[in-house]
C-alpha positions in Angstrom: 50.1 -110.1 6.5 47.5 -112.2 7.4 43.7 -111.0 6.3 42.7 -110.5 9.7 45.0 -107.8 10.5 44.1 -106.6 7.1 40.9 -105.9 8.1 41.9 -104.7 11.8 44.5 -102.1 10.1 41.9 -100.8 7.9 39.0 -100.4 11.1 42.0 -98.2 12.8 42.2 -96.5 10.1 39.0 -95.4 9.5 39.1 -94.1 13.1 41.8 -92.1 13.3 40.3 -89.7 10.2 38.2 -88.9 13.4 40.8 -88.3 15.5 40.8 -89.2 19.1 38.3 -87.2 20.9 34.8 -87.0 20.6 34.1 -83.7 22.1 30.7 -83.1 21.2 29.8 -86.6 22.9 32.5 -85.7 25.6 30.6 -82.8 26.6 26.8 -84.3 26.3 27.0 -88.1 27.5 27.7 -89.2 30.3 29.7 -92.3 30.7 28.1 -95.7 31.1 25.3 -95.3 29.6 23.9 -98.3 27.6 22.3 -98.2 24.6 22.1 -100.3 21.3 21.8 -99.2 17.4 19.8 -100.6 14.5 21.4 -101.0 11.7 18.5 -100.6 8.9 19.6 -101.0 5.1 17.1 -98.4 3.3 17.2 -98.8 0.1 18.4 -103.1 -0.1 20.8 -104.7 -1.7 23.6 -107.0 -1.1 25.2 -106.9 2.1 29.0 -106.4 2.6 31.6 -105.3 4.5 30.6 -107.2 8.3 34.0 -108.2 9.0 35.3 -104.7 8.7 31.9 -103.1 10.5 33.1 -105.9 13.5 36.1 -104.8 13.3 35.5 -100.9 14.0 32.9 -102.0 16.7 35.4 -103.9 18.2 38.2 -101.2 18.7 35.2 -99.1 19.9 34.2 -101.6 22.4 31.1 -102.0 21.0 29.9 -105.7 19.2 27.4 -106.2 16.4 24.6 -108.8 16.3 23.9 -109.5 12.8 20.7 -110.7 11.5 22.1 -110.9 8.0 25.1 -112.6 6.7 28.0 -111.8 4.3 26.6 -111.7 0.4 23.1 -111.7 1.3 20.4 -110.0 -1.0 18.6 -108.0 1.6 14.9 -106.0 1.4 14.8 -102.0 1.6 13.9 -101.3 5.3 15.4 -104.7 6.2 17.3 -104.1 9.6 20.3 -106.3 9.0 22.1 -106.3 12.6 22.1 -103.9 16.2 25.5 -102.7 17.4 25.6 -102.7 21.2 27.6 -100.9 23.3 28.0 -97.5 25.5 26.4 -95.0 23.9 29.8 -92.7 23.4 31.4 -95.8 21.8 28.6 -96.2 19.3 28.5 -92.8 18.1 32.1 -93.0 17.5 32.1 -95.9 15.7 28.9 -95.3 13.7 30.6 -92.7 10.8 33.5 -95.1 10.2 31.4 -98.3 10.6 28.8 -97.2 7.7 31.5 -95.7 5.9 33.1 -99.0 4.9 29.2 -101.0 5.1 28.2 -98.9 2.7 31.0 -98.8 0.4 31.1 -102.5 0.3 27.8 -102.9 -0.1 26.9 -100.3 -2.9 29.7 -102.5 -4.5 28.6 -106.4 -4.4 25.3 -104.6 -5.6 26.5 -103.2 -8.2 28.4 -106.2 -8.8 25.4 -108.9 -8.4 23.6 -106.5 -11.0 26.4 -107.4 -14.0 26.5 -110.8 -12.6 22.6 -111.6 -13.3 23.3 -109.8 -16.4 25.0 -112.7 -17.7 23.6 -114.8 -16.2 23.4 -118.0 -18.6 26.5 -117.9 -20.3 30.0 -119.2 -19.0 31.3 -115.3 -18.7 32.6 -114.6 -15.7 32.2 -110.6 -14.0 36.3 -110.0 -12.6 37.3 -106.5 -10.6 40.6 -104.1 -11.5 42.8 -102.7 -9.6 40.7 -99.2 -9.7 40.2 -99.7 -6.0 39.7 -96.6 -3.5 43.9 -96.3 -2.2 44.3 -98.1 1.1 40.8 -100.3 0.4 41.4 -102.4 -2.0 40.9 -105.6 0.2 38.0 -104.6 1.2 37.1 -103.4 -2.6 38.1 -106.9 -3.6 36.2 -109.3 -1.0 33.0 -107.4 -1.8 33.3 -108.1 -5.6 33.6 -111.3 -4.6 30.2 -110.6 -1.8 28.3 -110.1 -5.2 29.6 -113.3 -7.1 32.2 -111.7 -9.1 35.9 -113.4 -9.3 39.0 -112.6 -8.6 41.5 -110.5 -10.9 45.3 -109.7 -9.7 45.3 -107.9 -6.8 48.4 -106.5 -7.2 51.5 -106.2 -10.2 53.2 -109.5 -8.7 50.1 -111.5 -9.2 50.3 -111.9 -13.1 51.8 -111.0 -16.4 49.8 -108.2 -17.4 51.4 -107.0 -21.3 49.4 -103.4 -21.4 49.6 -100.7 -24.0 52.5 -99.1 -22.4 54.8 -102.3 -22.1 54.3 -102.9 -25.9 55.6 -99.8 -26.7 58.5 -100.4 -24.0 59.3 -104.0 -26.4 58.9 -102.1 -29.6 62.2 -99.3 -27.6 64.1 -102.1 -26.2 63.7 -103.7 -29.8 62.6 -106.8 -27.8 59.9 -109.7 -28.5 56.5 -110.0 -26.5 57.6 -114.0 -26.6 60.8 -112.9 -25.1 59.2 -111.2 -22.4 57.0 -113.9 -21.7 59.1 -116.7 -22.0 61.3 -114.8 -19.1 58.2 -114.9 -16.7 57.8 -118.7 -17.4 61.0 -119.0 -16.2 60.2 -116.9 -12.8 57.3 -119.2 -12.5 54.7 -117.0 -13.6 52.1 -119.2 -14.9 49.3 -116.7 -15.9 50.6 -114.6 -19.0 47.9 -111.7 -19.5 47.9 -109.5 -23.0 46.4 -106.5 -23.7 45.4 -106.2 -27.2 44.0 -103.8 -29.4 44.5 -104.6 -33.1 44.6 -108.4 -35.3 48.3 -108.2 -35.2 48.7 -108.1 -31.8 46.2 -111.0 -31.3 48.4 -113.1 -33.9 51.4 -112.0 -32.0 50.1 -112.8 -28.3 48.8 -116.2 -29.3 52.0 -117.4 -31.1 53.7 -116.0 -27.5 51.8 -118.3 -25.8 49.7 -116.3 -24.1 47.3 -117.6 -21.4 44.5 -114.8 -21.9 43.9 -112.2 -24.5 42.5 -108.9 -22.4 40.8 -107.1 -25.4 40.3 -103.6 -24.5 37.8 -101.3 -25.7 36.4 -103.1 -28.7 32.8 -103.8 -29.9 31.3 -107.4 -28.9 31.2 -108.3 -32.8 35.0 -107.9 -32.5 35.3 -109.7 -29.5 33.8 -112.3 -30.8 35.7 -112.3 -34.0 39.2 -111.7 -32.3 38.0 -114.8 -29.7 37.7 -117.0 -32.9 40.8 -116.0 -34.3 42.5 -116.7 -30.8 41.0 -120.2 -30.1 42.3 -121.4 -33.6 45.4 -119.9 -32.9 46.0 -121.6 -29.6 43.8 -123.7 -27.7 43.1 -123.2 -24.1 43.0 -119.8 -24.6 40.9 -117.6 -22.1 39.1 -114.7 -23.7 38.9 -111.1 -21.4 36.6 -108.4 -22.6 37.1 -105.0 -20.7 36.8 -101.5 -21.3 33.3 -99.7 -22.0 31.5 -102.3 -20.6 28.0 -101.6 -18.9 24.9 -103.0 -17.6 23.1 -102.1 -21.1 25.9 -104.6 -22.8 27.8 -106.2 -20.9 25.5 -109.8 -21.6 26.3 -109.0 -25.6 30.0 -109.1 -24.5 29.1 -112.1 -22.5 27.6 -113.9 -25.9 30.5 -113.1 -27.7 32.3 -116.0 -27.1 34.5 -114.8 -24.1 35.3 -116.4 -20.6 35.6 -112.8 -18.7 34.4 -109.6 -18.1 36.2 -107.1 -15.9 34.9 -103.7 -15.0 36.3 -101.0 -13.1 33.2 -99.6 -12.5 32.4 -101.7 -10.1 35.1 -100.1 -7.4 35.8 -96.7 -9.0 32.7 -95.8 -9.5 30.4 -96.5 -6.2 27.0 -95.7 -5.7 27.1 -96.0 -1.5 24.4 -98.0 -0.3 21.7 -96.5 2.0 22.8 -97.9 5.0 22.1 -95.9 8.5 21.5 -97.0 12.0 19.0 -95.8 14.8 20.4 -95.6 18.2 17.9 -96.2 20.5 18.7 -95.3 24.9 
């Protein structure tokens, strides 16, 4: 599905949690009328989210003229677009519109906050698949608004060896290098592990491995579990996740690892302060 209709499906969507009738607006406006809406974000931040805010304009009939742009670090009080339109179709679209603005935006802030964080050291800030259900593209893109990267967005994406697949190997009475030599052979080139304990860093690296995800550990054994990793095989990337916050998340980034990824960043959202003003 292409990433337009993506975004379209989503926009309809959000509309139809309102259903189809406005009948406060159907019994107070009449029809025609003109009018236009600031679109002020209070408190600043980044901005995300204008392709889907377009898109619920657009089944509205209404458009938006942005003076702000997609990943922009934006003032409190700034007004950041006007959405034009008749006055009916702007009220309709206003809940669903800030709905998704803010979301997005609350998250590429809170993302660009763990990005400066590390800022300086080769770490990179990933998202999770903790995404609201039916939102993860949008989750995703603004991750990406606030200078994260991209993780899988879904289970075909990579190999992804978690706690609960170990102990499915240890049942079956299978190897971890059996199961990852069978998704080289489907053309899986990025081989994730989850580990928790030495052994299972000596027994992902000696897999093959193509990143150790190291999951709820201090950064002193992230960075000794890195070290043990990179002698073991090099190329190795190095994923911290797992407890990670704004207070030290830039130790984590010091401790010799490539990645950081947080599902605080989408399960967690602090909305934005985003609101318009219609004005008649």
């Amino acid at each position: 599905m292409s990433t337009k209709r993506v975004i379209e499906g989503i926009a309809a969507a959000a509309l139809a949690e309102d259903g189809r009738l406005d009948i406060t607006s159907a019994l107070t406006i009449s029809p025609g009328i003109r009018a236009g809406g600031v679109i002020e974000y209070r408190n600043g931040g980044v901005l995300s989210g204008i392709p889907y805010a377009d898109a619920v304009a657009g089944q509205c009939g209404c458009r938006v003229e942005w003076t702000a742009g997609e990943g922009d670090i934006v003032s409190p009080g700034v007004a950041i677009g006007v959405v034009r339109g008749e006055l009916g179709d702007i009220l309709r679209a206003e809940r669903p519109l800030l709905n998704l603005l803010q979301r997005a935006s609350g998250i590429a802030t809170t993302t660009r906050a763990f990005v400066d964080s590390v800022q300086g050291t080769r770490c990179r800030i990933l998202h999770t698949r903790k995404t609201a259900p039916g939102l993860r593209p949008l989750d995703i893109a603004a991750v990406l608004a606030g200078g994260g990267h991209a993780h899988r967005a879904d289970l075909s994406h990579q190999v992804m060896i978690k706690d609960n697949h170990w102990q499915a190997l240890a049942r079956e009475g299978a190897s971890l290098e059996q199961a990852l030599a069978q998704g080289r052979k489907r053309g899986v080139a990025a081989l994730y592990v989850e580990v928790e304990s030495v052994e299972q860093v000596e027994l992902a690296c000696s897999a093959g491995a193509t990143r150790l995800v190291v999951d709820n550990q201090t950064p002193e054994t992230v960075r000794g579990w890195s070290r043990l990793a990179r002698e073991r095989l090099s190329g190795i990337e190095i994923e911290a996740t797992g407890g990670i916050t704004l207070a030290n998340a830039r130790a984590y980034a010091e401790a010799d690892i490539d990645f950081i990824s947080i599902g605080a960043l989408t399960h967690s959202v602090t909305a934005a302060d985003i609101a318009i003003e219609v004005k008649m």
